[in-house]
C-alpha positions in Angstrom: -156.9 -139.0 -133.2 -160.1 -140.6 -133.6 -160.5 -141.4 -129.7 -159.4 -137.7 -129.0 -162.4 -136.7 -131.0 -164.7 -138.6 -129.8 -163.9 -137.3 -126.1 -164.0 -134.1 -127.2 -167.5 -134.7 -129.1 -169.1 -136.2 -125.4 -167.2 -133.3 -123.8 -169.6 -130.8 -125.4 -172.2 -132.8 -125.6 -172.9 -132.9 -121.6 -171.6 -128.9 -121.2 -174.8 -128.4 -123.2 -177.1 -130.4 -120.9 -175.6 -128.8 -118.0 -176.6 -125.5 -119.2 -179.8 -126.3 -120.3 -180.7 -127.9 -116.8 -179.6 -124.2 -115.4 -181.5 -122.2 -117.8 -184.4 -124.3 -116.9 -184.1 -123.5 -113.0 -183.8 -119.8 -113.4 -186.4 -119.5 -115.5 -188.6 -121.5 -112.9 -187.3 -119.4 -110.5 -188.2 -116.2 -112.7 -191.9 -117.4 -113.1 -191.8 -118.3 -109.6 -190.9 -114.9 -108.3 -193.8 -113.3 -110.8 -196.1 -115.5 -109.2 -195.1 -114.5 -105.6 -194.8 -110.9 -106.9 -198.6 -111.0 -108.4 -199.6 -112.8 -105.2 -198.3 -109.7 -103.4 -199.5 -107.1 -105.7 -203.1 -108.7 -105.6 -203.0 -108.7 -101.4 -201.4 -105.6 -101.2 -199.0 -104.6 -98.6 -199.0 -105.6 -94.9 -200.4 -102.6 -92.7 -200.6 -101.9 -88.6 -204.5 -101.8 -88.0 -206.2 -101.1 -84.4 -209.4 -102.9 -84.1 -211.5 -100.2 -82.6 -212.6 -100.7 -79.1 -214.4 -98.7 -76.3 -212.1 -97.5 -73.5 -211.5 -95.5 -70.6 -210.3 -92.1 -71.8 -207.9 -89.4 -69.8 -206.8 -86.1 -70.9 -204.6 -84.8 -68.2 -202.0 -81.7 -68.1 -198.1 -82.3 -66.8 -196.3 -78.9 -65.1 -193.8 -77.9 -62.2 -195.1 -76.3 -58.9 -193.9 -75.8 -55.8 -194.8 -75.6 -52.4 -196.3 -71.8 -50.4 -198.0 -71.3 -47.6 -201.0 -69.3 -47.1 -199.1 -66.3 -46.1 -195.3 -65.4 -45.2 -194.4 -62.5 -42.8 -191.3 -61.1 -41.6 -190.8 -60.2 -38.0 -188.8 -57.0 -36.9 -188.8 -55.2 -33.6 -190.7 -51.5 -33.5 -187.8 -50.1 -30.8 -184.1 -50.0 -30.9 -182.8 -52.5 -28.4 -179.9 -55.0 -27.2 -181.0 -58.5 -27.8 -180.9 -60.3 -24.6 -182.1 -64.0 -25.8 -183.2 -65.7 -29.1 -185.8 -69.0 -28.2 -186.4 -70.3 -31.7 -184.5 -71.8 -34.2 -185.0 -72.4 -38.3 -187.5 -74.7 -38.7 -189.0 -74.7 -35.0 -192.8 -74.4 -34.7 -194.7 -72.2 -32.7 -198.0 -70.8 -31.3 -199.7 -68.0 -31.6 -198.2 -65.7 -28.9 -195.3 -67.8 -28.3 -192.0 -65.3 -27.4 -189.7 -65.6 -30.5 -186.8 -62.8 -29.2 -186.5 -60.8 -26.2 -184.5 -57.5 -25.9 -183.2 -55.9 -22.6 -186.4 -54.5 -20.9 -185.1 -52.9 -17.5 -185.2 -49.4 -18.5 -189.1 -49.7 -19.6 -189.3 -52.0 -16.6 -188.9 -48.7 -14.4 -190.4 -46.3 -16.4 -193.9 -48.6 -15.8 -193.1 -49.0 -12.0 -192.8 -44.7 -12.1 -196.3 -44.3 -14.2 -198.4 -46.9 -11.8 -196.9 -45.0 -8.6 -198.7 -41.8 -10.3 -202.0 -43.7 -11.5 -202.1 -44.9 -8.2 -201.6 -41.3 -6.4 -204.0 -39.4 -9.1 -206.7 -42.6 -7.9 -206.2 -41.9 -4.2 -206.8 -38.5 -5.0 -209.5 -38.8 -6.7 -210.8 -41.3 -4.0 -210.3 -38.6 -1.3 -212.5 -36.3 -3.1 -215.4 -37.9 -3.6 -215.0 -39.3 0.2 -213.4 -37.5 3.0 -213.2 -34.4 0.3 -217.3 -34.2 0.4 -217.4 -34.4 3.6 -215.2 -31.8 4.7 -216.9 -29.8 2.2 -220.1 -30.2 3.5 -218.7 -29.2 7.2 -217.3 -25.9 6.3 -220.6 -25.1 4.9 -222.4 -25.5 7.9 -219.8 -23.5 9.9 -220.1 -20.7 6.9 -223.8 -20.9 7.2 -224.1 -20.5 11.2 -221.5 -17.7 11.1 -224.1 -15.9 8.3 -226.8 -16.4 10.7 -224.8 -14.9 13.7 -223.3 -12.1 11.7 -227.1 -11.4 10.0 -228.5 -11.5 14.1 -225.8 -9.0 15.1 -226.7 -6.4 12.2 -229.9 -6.4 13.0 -229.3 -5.9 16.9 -226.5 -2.8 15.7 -229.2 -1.5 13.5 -231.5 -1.5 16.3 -229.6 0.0 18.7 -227.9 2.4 16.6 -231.8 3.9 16.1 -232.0 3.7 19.9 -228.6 5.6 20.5 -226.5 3.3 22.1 -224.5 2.4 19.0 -222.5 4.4 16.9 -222.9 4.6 12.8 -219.5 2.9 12.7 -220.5 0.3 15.0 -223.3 -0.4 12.6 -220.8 -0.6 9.5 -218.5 -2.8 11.2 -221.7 -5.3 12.0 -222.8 -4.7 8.4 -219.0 -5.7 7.1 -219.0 -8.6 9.0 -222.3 -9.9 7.8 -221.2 -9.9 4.2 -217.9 -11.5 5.1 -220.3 -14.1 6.5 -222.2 -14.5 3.4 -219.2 -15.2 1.3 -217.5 -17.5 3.2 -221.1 -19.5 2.6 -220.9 -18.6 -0.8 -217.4 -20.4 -1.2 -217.9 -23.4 1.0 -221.3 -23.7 -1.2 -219.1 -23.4 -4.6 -216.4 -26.2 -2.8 -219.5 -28.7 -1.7 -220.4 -28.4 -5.5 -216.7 -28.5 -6.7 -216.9 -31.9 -5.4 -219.9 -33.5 -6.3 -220.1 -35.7 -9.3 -219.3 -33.4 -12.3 -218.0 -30.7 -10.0 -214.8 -29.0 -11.3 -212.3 -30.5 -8.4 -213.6 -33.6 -9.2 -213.5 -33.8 -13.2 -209.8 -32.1 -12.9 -209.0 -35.4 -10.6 -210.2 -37.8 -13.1 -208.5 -35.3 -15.8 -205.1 -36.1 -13.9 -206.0 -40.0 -13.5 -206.7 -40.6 -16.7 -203.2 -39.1 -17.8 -201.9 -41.5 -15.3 -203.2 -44.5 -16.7 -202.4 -43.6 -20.2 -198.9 -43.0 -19.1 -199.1 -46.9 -17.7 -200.7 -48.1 -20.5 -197.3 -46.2 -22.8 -195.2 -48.1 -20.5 -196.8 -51.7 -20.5 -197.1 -51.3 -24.4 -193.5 -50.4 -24.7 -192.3 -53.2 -22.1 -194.2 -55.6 -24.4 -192.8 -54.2 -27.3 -189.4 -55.8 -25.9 -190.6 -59.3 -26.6 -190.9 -60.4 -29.8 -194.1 -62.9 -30.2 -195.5 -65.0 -32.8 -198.7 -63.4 -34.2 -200.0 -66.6 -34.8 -199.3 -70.5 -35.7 -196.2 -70.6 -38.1 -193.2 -72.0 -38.3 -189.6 -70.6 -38.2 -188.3 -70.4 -41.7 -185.2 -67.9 -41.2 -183.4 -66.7 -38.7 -180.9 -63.5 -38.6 -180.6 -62.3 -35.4 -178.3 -63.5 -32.5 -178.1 -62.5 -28.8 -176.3 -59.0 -28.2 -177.0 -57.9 -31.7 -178.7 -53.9 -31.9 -181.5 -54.1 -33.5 -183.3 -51.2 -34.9 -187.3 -50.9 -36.4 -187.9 -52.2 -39.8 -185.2 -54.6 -40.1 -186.6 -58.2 -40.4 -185.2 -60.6 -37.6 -187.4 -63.5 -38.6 -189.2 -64.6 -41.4 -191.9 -66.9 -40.7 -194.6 -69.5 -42.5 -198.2 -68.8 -41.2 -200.1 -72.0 -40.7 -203.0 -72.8 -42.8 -203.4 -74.8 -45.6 -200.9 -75.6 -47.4 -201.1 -74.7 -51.1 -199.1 -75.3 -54.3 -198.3 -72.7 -56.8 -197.5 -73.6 -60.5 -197.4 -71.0 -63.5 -199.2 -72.8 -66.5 -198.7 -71.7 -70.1 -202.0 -69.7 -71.3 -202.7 -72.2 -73.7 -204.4 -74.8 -71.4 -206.4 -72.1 -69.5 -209.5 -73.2 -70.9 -208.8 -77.0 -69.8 -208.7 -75.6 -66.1 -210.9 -76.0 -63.8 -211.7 -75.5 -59.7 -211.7 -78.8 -58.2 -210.2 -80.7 -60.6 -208.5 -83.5 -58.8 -204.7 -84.0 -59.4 -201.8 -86.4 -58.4 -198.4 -84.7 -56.9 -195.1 -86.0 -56.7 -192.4 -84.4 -54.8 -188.9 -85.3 -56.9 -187.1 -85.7 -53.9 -189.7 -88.4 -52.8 -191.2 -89.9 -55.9 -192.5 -92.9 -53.9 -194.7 -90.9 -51.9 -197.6 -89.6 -54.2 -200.2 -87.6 -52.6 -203.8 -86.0 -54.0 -204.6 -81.8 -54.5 -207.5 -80.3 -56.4 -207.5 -76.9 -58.6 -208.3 -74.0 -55.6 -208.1 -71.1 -57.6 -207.2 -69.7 -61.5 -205.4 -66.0 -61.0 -207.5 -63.6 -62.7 -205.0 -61.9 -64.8 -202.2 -63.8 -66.9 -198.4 -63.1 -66.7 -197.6 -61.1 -69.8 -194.1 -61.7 -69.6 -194.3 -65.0 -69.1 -197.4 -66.4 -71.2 -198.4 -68.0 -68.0 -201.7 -68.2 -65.8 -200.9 -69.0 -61.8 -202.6 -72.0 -60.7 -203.6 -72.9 -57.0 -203.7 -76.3 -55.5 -205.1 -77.5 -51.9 -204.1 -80.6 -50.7 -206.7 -83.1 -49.9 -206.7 -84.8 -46.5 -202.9 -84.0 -44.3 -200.0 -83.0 -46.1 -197.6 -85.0 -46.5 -194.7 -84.1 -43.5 -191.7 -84.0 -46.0 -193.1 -80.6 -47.3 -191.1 -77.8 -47.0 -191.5 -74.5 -48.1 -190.5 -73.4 -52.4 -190.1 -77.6 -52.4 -190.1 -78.5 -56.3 -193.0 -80.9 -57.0 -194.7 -82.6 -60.2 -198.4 -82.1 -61.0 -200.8 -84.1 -63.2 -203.8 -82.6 -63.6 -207.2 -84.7 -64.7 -209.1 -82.3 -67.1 -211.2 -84.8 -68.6 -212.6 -88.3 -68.8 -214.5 -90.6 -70.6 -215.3 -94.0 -69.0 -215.9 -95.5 -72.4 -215.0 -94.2 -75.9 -213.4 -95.4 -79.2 -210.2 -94.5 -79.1 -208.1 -94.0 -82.2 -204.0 -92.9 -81.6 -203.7 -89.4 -83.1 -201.8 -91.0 -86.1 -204.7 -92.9 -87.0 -205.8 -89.6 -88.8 -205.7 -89.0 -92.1 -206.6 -85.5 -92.7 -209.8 -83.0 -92.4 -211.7 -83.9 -94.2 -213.0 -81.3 -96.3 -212.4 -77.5 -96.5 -215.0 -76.0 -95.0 -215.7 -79.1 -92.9 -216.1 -78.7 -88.8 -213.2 -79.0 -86.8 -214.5 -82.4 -85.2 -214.2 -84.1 -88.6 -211.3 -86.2 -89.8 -210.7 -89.0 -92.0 -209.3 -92.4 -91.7 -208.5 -95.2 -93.2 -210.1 -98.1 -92.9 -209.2 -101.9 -94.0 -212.5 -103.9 -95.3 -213.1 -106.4 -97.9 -209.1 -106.2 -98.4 -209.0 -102.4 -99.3 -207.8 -99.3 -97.6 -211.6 -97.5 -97.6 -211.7 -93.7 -96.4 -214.6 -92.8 -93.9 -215.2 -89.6 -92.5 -215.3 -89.4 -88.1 -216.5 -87.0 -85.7 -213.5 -86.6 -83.0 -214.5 -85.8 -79.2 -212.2 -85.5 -76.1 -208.2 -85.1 -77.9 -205.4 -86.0 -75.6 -201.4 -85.6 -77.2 -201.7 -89.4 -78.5 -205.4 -90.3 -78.9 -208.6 -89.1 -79.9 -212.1 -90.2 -79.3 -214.1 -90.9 -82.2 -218.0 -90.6 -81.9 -220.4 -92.0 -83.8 -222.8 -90.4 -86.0 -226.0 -91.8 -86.3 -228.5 -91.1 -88.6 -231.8 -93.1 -89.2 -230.9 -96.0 -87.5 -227.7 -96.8 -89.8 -224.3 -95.5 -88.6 -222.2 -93.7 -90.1 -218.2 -93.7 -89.6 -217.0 -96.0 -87.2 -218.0 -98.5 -84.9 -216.5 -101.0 -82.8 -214.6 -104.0 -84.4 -213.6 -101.7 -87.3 -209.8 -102.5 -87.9 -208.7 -98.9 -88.4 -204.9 -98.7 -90.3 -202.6 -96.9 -87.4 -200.5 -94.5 -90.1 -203.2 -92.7 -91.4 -200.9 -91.9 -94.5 -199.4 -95.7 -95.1 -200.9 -96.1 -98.2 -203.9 -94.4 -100.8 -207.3 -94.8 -100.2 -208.8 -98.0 -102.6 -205.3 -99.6 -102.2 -205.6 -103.4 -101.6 -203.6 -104.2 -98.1 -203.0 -106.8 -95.9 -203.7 -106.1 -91.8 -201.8 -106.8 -89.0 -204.0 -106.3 -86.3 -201.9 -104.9 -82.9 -202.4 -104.1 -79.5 -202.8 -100.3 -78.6 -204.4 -98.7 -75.7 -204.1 -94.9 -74.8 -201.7 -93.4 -72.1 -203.2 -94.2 -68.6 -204.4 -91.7 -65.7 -201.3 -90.3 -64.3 -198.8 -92.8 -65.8 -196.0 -89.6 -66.0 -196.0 -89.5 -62.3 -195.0 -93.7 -61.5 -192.3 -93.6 -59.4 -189.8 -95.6 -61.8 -190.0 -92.0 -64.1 -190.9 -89.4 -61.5 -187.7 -88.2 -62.2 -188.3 -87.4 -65.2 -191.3 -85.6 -64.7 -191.9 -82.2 -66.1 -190.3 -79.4 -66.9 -193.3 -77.2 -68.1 -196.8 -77.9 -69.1 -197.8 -80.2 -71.5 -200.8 -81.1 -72.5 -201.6 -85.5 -72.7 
């Protein structure tokens, strides 16, 4: 009994050593953990910071387009005909006056033989007038004026010899009678010799009749041409629906084709960017069905009116330098548009800001949170160009001293993280804005833009 009792006595004597060697490490462990804690609480917690450096900055805008041409006509035929041949195809190009259908022409063929066969008879006519006409003219009234001499000479013999006796009164008539005839016959001759001088009546009724004759020609070669349907100028061939033996009527369209000229592209912009557009502001393109082939346009032209149903103001682009030959008319495309740059500017991510900073303050002010001396310190910044992740900050100067940031400052990037006066540690990380035209690499063309955004 007495050796059981003394076990049990050095039993209990080392469970109370044990537990006092445990208490003693969690209680080191406890003050420990306070000091770590106060450590912490007296640095603050670890916060994102962007040292503030001077940049390039871009502000660009992201939308759809797609390809037009200057102008796009449809091509019909003005007469009713059977098409005889068809010399173009879809997507051919052609000249200006190059024949694109022709119809059956024999029938206006011969009605242009029968109209020169009379311009050339009212022309000979005419010719024969104004030569062998004249002349034959001119001879009658010579012969009408020696027979009015004659006839005058024998009146006056009658006369005489009437007063002598030897004629009778009616012998004297008859000579009298005959001298008039004579003297009309001069008259008329006369009135023919002036009939067909230049402006005589004979003469303008020729040129009446020859200048039907030639309009009658001119119908006809009109209406032959009419037969052959031409390109009115460059283009290319962007539908066809007509086929060889098929009646065609006037003002059904055969062809529809692409004028040449430069080509353009169309895009319908939401309203809200309108003041961030410009005429010749440059802009990088990608086609979506070639998005390793980028190619340069500029701003041509801002409609004057906006789309009321829509929202949306159309935008014209000009391509710089040759298109590119994988164009094709409506083609979808992706358009960035440059609307403004900075070479160099402090450039904060949008985040970086806080709020306004006052009521009442200007627009261009913000506030931010900056990390100096070990505390989150509040300034107040004038903002510039705004992009959709970065902002320029500008500094204010005033006597010499300036006033809200400058370069090096280690500005937090959550502009909300933590309270203003609140101790924090920084983490300083690398941040730079979006680059020019980064949407439009090939690796994400395809993902390019479904309507306009604003960077």
């Amino acid at each position: 009994s007495a050796c059981a009792g003394y076990a049990g006595q050095r039993v209990g004597h080392g469970m109370t050593r044990s537990h006092r060697w445990r208490w003693g490490l969690a209680a080191l462990a406890t003050l420990l953990a306070l000091a770590i804690a106060g450590v912490v609480w007296l640095r603050g917690p670890t916060v994102e910071v962007i040292e503030l450096r001077s940049m390039p900055l871009v502000r660009t805008l992201q939308f759809s387009a797609s390809v037009a041409t200057l102008s796009r006509v449809d091509v019909g035929s003005t007469i009713t005909g059977r098409v005889q041949h068809v010399r173009v195809l879809e997507g051919a190009t052609v000249a200006a006056g190059d024949a694109l259908v022709q119809l059956e022409d024999a029938e206006w063929r011969a009605a242009l033989a029968q109209a020169q066969a009379a311009e050339q008879q009212a022309r000979a006519r005419l010719a024969g007038l104004r030569s062998s006409g004249r002349v034959t003219a001119q001879a009658a009234l010579a012969q009408a004026d020696a027979t009015q001499r004659n006839a005058q000479a024998a009146l006056v013999r009658a006369q005489q010899l009437v007063a002598q006796g030897f004629y009778s009164g009616a012998q004297a008539d008859e000579a009298r009678r005959a001298a008039t005839v004579a003297q009309e016959q001069v008259r008329s001759a006369r009135a023919q010799v002036q009939a067909n001088a230049d402006g005589g009546t004979d003469l303008v009724q020729a040129q009446a009749q020859l200048g039907v004759a030639q309009a009658t020609t001119l119908a006809a070669q009109v209406r032959l041409a009419q037969a052959t349907l031409r390109a009115p100028t460059d283009a290319r061939v962007l539908l066809r629906n007509v086929e060889p033996g098929q009646i065609v009527q006037p003002g059904k369209a055969l062809l529809s084709l692409a004028l040449a000229g430069p080509t353009q592209l169309v895009a319908q912009v939401d309203e809200r960017f309108l003041e961030q557009l410009r005429p010749g502001q440059t802009a990088a393109v990608l086609a979506d069905a070639f998005p390793s082939a980028p190619f340069a346009a500029r701003v041509l032209s801002l409609a004057p009116a906006v789309d009321a149903q829509r929202g949306a103001i159309e935008v014209k682009f000009v391509i710089d330098g040759t298109p590119p030959p994988f164009l094709r008319e409506d083609m979808t495309l992706s358009v960035e548009v440059q609307t403004a740059k900075v070479d160099a500017a402090l450039v904060l991510p949008q985040s970086a800001l806080r709020t306004q900073a006052a009521v009442g303050v200007p627009a261009d002010e913000a506030q931010v949170l900056v990390v100096a001396g070990g505390k989150a310190q509040l300034r107040t910044v004038r903002l510039g160009l705004r992009t959709l992740g970065a902002v320029q900050v500008k500094e204010a100067l005033a006597g010499g001293v300036t006033k809200g940031l400058v370069e090096g400052d280690a500005v937090l990037r959550d502009g909300s993280a933590v309270a203003p006066g609140q101790r924090v540690r920084a983490q300083v990380i690398r941040w730079q804005p979006s680059g020019v035209r980064a949407a439009l690499r090939a690796e994400d063309a395809g993902a390019a833009l479904t309507g306009a955004m604003g960077r």
